[in-house]
N, C-alpha and C positions, 0 to 999 in steps of 0.2 A: 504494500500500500504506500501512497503518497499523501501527505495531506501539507497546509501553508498553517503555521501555529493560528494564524491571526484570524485563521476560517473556520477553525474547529476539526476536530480528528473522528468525530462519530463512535468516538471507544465508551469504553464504560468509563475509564479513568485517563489523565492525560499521561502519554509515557514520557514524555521528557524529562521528568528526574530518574526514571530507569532504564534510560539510555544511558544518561551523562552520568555513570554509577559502575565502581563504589567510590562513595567521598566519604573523607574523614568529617568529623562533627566537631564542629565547633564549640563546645562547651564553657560557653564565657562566661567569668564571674566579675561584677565589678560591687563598689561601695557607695551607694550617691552620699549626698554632702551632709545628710544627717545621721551616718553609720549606719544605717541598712546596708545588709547585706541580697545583692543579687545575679541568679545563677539560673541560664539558658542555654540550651542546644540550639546550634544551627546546622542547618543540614549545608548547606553553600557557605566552604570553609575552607582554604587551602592557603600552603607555604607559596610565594609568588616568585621569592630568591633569596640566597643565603647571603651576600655580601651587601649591606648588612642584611641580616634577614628579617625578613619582615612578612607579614601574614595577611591576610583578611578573612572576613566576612560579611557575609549580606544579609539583609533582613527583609523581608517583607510587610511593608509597614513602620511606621519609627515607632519602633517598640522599646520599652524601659532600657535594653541593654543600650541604646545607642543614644536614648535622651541623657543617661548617665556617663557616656564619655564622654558628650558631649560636653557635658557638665566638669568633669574631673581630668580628661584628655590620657586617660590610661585605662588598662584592661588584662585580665588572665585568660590565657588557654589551656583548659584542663584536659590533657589524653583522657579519654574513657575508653578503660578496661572491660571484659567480660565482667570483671566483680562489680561496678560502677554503671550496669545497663541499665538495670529497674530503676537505680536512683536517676541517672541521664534522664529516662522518660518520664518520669514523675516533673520534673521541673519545666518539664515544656507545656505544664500546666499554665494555664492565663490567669495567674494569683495576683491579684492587687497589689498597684506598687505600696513599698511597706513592708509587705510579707516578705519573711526570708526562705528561699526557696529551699537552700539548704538545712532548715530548722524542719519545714513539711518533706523532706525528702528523708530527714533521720542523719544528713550528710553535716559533718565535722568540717570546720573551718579553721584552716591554716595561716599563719602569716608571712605574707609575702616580705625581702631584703628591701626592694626599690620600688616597689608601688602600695599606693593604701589599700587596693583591692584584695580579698582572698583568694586562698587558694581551696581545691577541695581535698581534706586530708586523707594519705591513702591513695590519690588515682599518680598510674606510674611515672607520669610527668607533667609539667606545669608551663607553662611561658607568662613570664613579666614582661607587659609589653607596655609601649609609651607608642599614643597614636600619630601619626603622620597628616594623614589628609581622612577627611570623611566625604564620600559624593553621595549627592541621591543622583541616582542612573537616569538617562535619560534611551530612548523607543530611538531608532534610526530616522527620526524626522525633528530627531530633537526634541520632543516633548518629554518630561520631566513624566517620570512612573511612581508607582507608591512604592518604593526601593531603594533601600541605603545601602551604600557600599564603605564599610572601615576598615580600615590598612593601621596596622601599629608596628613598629620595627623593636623585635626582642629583645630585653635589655637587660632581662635575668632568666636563665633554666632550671627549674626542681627535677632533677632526678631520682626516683627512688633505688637505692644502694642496690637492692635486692633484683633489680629489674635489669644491671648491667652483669655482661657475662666478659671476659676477659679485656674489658675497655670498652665494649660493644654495647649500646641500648639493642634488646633482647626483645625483638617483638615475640619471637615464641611465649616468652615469661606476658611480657605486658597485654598479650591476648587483646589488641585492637578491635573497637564497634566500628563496621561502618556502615553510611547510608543508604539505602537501594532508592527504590522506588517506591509507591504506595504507602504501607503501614511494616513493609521490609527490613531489616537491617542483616546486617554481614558480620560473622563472628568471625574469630579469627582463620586464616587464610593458611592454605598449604603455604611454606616459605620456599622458593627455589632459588638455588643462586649461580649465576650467572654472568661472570667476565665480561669487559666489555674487548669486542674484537680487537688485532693490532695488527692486522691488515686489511689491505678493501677488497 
């Protein structure tokens, strides 16, 4: 089949997030200015380059995570683990700003070296990040969509001890979620490994 997104695809569900799939989950924590604490999954999440490195994601709507950078201009990326799933989904609950999402998830809060946001205690790694630029995305004619896009360049890593294997972050150990499509997600993944060629 062929369809144009802007026409409609006649499915029962749209596939474009299980096409563009698996993505890693953004699992942001930040602090707005009265010490609540708050903590969201984002399925549109990805590292963009490591010199410096720097991260994003996007939101659908300006939802509390991004009124609060905006607010504060920094943010955490928490890895979620196998052990970190149910709590992950529990927080993508639409709780009033105020609520700490990590207090209704049961999830412990860590303190971050260089930013005031938390961490989530226990998930196998963390990024402190300090934001860069924020855009709402704009449709190929230029018009401005209900869509934010935050970029923060990492300026602290948590790794958990337990999670490195001879100097290596151990994704077998850290057993990664990711995002499919639908109500989907992706436990962790056969690892194969694989040289990169040294001739054409």
């Amino acid at each position: 089949m062929f369809f144009e997104p802007s026409k409609g695809h006649g499915l029962p569900r749209n596939p474009f997030k299980a096409i563009v799939a698996p993505r890693p989950i953004g699992w942001i924590s930040t602090r707005a200015g009265d010490g609540t604490p708050n903590l969201a999954p984002y399925s549109f999440f990805n590292a963009v380059c490591d010199t410096p490195p720097i991260v994003m994601f996007s939101s659908s709507g300006r939802k509390d995570s991004v009124s609060i950078i905006e607010e504060t201009g920094e943010f955490v990326c928490n890895f979620v683990g196998e052990k970190q799933f149910k709590a992950m989904s529990q927080t993508s609950f639409a709780y009033e700003r105020g609520i700490s999402e990590f207090a209704e998830a049961g999830l412990a809060e860590a303190e971050c070296r260089l930013v005031k946001a938390p961490r989530v205690a226990g998930a196998p790694a963390a990024l402190e990040c300090a934001v860069t630029e924020i855009s709402r995305l704009k449709d190929r004619n230029g018009d401005v969509t209900g869509n934010w896009a935050v970029f923060g360049e990492v300026i602290g890593v948590h790794i958990d001890d337990s999670m490195l294997t001879d100097g290596f972050f151990d994704l077998a150990k850290a057993k990664p979620v990711t995002r499919l499509g639908y109500l989907d997600y992706g436990m962790a993944p056969e690892i194969v490994t694989l040289p990169r060629p040294t001739t054409g």
